[in-house]
C-alpha positions as CSV (number, residue, x, y, z in Angstrom):
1,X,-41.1,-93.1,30.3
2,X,-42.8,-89.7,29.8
3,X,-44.0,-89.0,25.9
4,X,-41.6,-86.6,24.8
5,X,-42.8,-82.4,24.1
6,X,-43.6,-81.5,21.1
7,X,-41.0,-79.4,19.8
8,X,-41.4,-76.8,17.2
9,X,-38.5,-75.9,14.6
10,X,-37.0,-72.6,15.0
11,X,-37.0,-72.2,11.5
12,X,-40.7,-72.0,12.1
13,X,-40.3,-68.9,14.3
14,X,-40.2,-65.5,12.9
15,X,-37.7,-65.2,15.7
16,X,-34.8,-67.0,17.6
17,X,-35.9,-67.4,21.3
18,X,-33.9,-65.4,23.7
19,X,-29.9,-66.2,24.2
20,X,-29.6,-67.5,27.9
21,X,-26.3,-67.8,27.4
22,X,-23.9,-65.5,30.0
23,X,-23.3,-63.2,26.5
24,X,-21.1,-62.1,24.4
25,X,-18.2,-59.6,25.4
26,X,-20.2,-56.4,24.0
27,X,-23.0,-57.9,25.8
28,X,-21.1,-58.2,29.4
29,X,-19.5,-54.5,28.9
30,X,-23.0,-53.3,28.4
31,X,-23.8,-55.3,31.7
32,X,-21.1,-54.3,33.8
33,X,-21.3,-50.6,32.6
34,X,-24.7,-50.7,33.4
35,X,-24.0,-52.1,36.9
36,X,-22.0,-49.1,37.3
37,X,-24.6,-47.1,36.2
38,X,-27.5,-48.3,39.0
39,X,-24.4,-48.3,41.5
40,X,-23.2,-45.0,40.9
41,X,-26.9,-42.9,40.3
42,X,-28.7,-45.2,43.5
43,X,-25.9,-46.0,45.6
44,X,-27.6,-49.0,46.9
45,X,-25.8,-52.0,47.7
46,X,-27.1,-55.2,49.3
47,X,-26.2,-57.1,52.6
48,X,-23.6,-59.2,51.3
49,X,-21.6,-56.4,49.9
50,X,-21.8,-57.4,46.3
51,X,-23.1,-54.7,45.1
52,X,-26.5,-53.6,43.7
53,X,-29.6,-55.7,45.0
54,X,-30.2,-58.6,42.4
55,X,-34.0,-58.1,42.3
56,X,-33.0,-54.5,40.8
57,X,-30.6,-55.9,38.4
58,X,-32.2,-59.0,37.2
59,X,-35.2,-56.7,36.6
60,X,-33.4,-54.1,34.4
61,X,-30.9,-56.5,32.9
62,X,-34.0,-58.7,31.5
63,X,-35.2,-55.7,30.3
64,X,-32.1,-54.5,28.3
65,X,-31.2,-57.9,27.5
66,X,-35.1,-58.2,25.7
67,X,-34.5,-55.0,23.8
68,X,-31.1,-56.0,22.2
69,X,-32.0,-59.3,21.9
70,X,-34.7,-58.5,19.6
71,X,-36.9,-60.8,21.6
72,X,-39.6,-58.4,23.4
73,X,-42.0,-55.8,21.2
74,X,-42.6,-52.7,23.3
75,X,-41.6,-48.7,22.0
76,X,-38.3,-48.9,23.0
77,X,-37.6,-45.0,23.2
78,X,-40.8,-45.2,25.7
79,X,-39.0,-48.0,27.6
80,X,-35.6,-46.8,27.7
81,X,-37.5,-43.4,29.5
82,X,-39.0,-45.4,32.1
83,X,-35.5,-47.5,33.1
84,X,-33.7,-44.0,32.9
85,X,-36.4,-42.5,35.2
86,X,-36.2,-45.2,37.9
87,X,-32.9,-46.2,37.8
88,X,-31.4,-42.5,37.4
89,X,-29.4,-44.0,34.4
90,X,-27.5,-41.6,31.8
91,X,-25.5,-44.6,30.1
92,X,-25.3,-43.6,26.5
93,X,-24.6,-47.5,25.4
94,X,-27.7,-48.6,27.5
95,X,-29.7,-45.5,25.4
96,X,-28.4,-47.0,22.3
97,X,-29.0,-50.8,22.9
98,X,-32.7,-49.5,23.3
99,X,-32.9,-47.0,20.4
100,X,-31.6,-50.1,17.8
101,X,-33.2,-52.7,18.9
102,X,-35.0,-55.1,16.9
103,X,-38.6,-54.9,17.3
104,X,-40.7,-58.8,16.6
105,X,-43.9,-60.3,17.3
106,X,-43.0,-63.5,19.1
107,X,-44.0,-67.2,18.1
108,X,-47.5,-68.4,20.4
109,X,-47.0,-70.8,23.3
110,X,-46.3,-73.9,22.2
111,X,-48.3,-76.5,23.2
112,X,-46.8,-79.6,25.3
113,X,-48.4,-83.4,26.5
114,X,-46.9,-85.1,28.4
115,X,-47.9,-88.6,30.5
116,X,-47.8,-90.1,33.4
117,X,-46.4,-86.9,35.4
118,X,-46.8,-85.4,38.9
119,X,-48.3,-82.1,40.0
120,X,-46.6,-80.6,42.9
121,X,-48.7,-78.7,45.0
122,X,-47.3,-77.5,48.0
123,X,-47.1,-74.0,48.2
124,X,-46.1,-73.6,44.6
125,X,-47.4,-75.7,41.8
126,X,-44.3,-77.8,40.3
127,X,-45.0,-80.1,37.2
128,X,-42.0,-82.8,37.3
129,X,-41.8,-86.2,35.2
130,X,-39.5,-88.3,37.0
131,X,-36.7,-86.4,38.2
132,X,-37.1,-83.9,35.5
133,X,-39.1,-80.5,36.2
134,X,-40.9,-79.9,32.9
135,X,-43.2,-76.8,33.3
136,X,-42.3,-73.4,32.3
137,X,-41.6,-71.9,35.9
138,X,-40.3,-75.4,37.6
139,X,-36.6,-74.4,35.9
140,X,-36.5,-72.3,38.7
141,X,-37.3,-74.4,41.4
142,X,-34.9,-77.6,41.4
143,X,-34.1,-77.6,45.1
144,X,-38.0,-77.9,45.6
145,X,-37.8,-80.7,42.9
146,X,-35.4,-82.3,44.8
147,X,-37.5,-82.3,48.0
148,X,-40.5,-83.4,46.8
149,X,-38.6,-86.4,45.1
150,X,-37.1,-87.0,48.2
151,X,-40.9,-86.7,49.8
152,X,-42.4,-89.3,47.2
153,X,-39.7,-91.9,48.0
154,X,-41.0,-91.4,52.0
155,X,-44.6,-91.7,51.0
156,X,-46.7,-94.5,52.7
157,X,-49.8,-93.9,50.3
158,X,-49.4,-93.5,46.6
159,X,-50.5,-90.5,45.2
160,X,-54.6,-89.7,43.9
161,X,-54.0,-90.5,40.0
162,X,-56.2,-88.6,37.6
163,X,-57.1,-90.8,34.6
164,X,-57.9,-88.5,31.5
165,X,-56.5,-85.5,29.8
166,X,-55.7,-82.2,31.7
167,X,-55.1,-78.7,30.6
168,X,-52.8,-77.1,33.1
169,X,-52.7,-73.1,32.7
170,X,-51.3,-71.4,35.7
171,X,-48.1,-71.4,37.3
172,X,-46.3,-70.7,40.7
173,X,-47.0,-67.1,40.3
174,X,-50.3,-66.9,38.7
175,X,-52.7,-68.8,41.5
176,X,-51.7,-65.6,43.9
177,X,-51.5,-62.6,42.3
178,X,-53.9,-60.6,40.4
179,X,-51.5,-59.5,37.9
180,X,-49.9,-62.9,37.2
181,X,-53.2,-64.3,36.8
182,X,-54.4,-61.7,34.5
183,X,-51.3,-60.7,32.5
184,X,-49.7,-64.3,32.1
185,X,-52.2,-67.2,32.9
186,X,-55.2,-66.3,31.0
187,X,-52.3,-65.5,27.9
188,X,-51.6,-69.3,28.6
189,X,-54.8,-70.4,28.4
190,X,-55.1,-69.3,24.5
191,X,-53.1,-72.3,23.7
192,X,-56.6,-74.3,25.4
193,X,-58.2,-73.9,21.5
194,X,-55.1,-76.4,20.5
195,X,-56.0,-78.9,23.5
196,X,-58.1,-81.4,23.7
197,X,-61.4,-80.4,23.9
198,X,-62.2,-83.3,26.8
199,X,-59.2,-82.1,28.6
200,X,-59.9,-80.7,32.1
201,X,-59.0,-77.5,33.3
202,X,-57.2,-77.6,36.0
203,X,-57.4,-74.5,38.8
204,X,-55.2,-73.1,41.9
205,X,-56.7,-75.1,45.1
206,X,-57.0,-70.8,46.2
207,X,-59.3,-70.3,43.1
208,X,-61.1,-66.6,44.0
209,X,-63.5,-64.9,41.8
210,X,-62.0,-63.1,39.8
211,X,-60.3,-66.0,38.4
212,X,-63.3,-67.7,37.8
213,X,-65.1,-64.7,36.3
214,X,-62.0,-63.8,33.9
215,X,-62.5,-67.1,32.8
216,X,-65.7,-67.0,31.8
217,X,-65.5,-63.7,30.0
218,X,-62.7,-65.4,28.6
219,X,-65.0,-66.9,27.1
220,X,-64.9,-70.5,25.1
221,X,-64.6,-72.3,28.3
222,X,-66.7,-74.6,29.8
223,X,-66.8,-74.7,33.4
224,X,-67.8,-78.0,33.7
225,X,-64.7,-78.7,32.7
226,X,-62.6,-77.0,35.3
227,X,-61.5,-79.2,38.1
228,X,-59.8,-77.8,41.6
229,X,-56.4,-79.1,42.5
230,X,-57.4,-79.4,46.3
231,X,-55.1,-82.1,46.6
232,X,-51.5,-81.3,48.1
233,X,-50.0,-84.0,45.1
234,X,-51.8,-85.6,42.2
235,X,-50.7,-88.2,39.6
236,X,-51.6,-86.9,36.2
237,X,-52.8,-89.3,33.3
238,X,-51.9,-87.1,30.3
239,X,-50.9,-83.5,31.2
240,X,-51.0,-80.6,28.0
241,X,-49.5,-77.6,29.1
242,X,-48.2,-74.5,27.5
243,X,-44.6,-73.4,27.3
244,X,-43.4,-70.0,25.6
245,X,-39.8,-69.6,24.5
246,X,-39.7,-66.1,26.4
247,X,-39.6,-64.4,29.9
248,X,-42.3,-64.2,32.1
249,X,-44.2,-61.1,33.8
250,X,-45.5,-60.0,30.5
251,X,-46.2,-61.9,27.6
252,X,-46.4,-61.4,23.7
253,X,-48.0,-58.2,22.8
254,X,-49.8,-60.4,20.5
255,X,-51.7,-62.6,22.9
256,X,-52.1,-59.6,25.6
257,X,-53.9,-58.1,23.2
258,X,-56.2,-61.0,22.4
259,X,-56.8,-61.4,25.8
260,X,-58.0,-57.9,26.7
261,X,-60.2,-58.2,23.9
262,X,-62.1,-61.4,24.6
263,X,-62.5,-59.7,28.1
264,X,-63.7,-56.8,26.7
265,X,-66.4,-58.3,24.6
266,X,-67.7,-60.1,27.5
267,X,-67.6,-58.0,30.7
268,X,-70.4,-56.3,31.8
269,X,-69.8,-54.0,34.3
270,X,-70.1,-50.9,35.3
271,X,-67.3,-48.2,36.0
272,X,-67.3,-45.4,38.8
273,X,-66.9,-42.8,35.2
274,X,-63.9,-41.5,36.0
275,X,-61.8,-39.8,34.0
276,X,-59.0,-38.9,36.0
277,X,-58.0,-42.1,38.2
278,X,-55.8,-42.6,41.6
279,X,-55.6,-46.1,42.2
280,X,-55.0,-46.3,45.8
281,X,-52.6,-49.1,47.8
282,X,-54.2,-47.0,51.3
283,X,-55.7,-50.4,51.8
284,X,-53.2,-53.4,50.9
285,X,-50.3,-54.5,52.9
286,X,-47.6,-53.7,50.8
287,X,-46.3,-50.4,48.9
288,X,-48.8,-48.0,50.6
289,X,-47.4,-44.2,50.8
290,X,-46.1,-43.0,53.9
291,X,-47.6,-39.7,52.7
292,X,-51.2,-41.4,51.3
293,X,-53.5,-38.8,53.0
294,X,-51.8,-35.8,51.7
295,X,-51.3,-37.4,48.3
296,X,-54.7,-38.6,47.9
297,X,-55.7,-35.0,49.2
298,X,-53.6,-33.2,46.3
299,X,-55.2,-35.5,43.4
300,X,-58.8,-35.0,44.3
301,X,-58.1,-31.1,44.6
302,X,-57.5,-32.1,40.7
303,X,-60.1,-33.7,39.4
304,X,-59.0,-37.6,40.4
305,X,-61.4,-39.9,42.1
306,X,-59.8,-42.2,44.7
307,X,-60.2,-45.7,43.6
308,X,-60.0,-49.1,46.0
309,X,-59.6,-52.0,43.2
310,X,-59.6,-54.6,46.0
311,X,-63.1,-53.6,46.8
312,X,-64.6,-54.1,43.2
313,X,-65.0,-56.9,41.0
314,X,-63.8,-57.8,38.1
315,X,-66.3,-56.3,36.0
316,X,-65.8,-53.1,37.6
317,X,-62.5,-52.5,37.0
318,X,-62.4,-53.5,34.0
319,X,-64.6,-50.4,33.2
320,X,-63.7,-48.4,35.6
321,X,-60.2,-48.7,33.5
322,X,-61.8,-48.0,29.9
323,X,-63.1,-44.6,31.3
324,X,-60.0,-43.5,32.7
325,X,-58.3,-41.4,30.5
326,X,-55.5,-40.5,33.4
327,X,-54.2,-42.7,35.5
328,X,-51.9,-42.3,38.7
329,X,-50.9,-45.3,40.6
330,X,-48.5,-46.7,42.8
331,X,-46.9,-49.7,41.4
332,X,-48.5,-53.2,41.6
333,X,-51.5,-55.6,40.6
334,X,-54.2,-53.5,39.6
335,X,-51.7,-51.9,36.2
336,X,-52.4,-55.3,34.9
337,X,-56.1,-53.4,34.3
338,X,-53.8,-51.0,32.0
339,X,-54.8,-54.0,29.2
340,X,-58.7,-52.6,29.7
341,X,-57.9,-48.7,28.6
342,X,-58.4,-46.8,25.6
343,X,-54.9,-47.0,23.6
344,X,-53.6,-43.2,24.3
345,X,-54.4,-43.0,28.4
346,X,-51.7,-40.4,29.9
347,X,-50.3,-43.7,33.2
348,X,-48.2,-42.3,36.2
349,X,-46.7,-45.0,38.4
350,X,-45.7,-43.9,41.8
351,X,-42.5,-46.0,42.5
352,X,-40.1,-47.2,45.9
353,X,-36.8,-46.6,44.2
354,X,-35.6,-49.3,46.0
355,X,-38.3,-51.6,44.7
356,X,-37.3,-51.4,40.7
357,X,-39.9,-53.2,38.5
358,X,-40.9,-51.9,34.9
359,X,-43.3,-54.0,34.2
360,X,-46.2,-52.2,34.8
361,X,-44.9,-49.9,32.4
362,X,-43.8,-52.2,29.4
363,X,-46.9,-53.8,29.8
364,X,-48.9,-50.0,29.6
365,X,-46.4,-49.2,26.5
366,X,-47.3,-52.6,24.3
367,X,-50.9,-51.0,25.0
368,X,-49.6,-47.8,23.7
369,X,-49.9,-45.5,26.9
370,X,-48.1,-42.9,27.4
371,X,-46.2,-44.4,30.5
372,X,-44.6,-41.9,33.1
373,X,-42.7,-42.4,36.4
374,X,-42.4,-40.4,40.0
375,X,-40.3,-41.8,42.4
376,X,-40.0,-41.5,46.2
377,X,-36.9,-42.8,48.6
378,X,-38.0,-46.3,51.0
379,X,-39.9,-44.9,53.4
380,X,-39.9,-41.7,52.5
381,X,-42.7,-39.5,51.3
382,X,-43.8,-38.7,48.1
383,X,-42.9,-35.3,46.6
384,X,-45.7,-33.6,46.2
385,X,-43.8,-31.0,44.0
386,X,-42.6,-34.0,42.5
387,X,-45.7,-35.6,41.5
388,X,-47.0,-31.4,40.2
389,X,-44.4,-31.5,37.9
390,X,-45.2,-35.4,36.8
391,X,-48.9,-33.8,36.2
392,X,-48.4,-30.6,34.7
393,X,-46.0,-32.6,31.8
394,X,-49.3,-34.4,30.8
395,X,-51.9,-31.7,31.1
């Protein structure tokens, strides 16, 4: 039988956690009104006829639901301006949940043990004990639980058991993604100062290097302690691990913050000294511009200097970032460098208006950027007039 978490009184906490509860009836008017809203200003409806796709309103929903809830800290006029920009939205009740919303710093991760558990490695990293999945972004994966269960009871050898304590950091999203890994995981590993100080560190069996090097100018760790999971399935000792009683994709304000500034004090790069930035996606696989050439084009004919972040290291963009004092990008991993800027930098993200995501921008905000939005249809080219305008409003 698996020690039980540590559990921390909410009378401890300046704040309740979030209600994930389906809500009150205010709190469903405000939902369906603002379903009504995306439907009406987008007009975008998903295969199965059910309206609005869910990635766009899970994504603003969490974000509305943060604000009223009191739960999230981010300049919720600045917010508001972002979701009314990429959504189209002119919902006074939405405007208002924003404007009055209850602004708190949020309790740190908690810190968990747990024995005797198994690490799930297949794909995504699952942390179950028993039939129970107990890490923060398992609740989301039961029919995977279920499988690998179902796997275990099948196996003809038992699993490789790990005696010892482990410190386990990342999650499914945060061994493959640059903005995961900076934004959330190294957040988590703050809690490692409450750990063990034997306890190894465990790491993503696709460990690259900027993991490693954000770890060490994390600073406080050492690697001899970090250990590779480059087994499919291990059998875990003692496991510590940190939970947080909030959403994912960006984390307290608080700990964001501490984490820049570790990286800060340790990273010793250089930067391309740029002040005005286009981060280019020319190169990745995903969200390039149809229109790149003549975009890129425009920008250098003012001032910006075409940057590749997938070609730099770590230490690079990290101050390549602090110089920048404007920044247009399209939206995706490389705004998790928005945490290495000068608080004041003038941020435009270039958006897929069927691809709704504000997290760049929350995260930019709790940095205090001024955070601004151009958007573009699928498949469609960028406005050049479009992105003038976006310009001119920050010159």
């Amino acid at each position: 039988m698996p020690d039980p978490a540590p559990r921390t009184s909410r009378s401890a906490w300046r704040e309740r956690p979030p209600d994930t509860s389906p809500g009150t009836g205010s709190e469903l008017r405000l939902r369906h009104r603002l379903r009504a809203a995306l439907q009406r200003r987008l007009g975008l409806h998903d295969r199965f006829g059910l309206g609005l796709p869910e990635t766009v309103i899970d994504s603003v929903e969490d974000y509305v639901r943060r604000a009223a809830d009191g739960s999230f800290v981010v300049p919720i006029r600045d917010a508001y301006a972002f979701v009314a920009d990429c959504g189209r939205i002119d919902s006074p009740i939405v405007r208002r949940r924003f404007e009055t919303a209850c602004r708190v710093e949020l309790p740190p991760f908690q810190l968990a043990c747990l024995k005797n558990v198994r690490l799930y490695s297949r794909g995504t990293y699952l942390l179950s004990a028993g039939r129970r999945a107990v890490f923060l972004e398992s609740a989301r994966s039961p029919e995977k639980l279920r499988k690998d269960v179902a796997r275990d009871a099948l196996r003809r050898r038992p699993l490789r058991r790990l005696e010892g304590r482990h410190f386990l950091g990342f999650d499914r999203w945060g061994y493959n993604y640059y903005y995961h890994w900076m934004v959330e995981t190294l957040s988590r590993h703050l809690a490692l100062e409450r750990a063990p100080e034997d306890a190894r560190i465990l790491l993503p069996r696709r460990t690259l290097p900027y993991m490693l090097r954000s770890l060490e100018c994390f600073g406080g760790v050492d690697p001899a302690r970090f250990l590779v999971c480059d087994e499919e399935d291990w059998e875990l000792e003692e496991c510590w691990f940190p939970t947080k009683p909030y959403g994912w994709l960006v984390p307290s304000p608080r700990e964001a913050r501490e984490v820049a500034r570790r990286i800060l004090a340790r990273s010793r790069g250089r930067g391309i000294g740029a002040r005005k930035l286009y981060v280019s996606r020319a190169r990745c696989s995903t969200r390039r511009l149809s229109n790149e050439d003549s975009v890129r084009e425009y920008l250098e004919k003012r001032g910006f200097v075409t940057f590749f972040p997938e070609a730099h290291p770590l230490d690079v963009q990290i101050a390549t970032f602090r110089e920048a004092r404007e920044i247009v990008a399209s939206f995706g991993s490389a705004m998790a460098n928005l945490m290495f800027c000068e608080p004041g930098a003038e941020v435009v993200i270039l958006y897929d208006e069927s691809y709704f995501d504000a997290s760049n921008h929350v995260l930019g905000a709790c940095f205090g950027h001024r955070m601004h939005g151009v958007a573009h249809r699928p498949s469609a080219p960028l406005s050049l007039a479009a992105l003038a305008e976006g310009l001119d409003s920050i010159s």
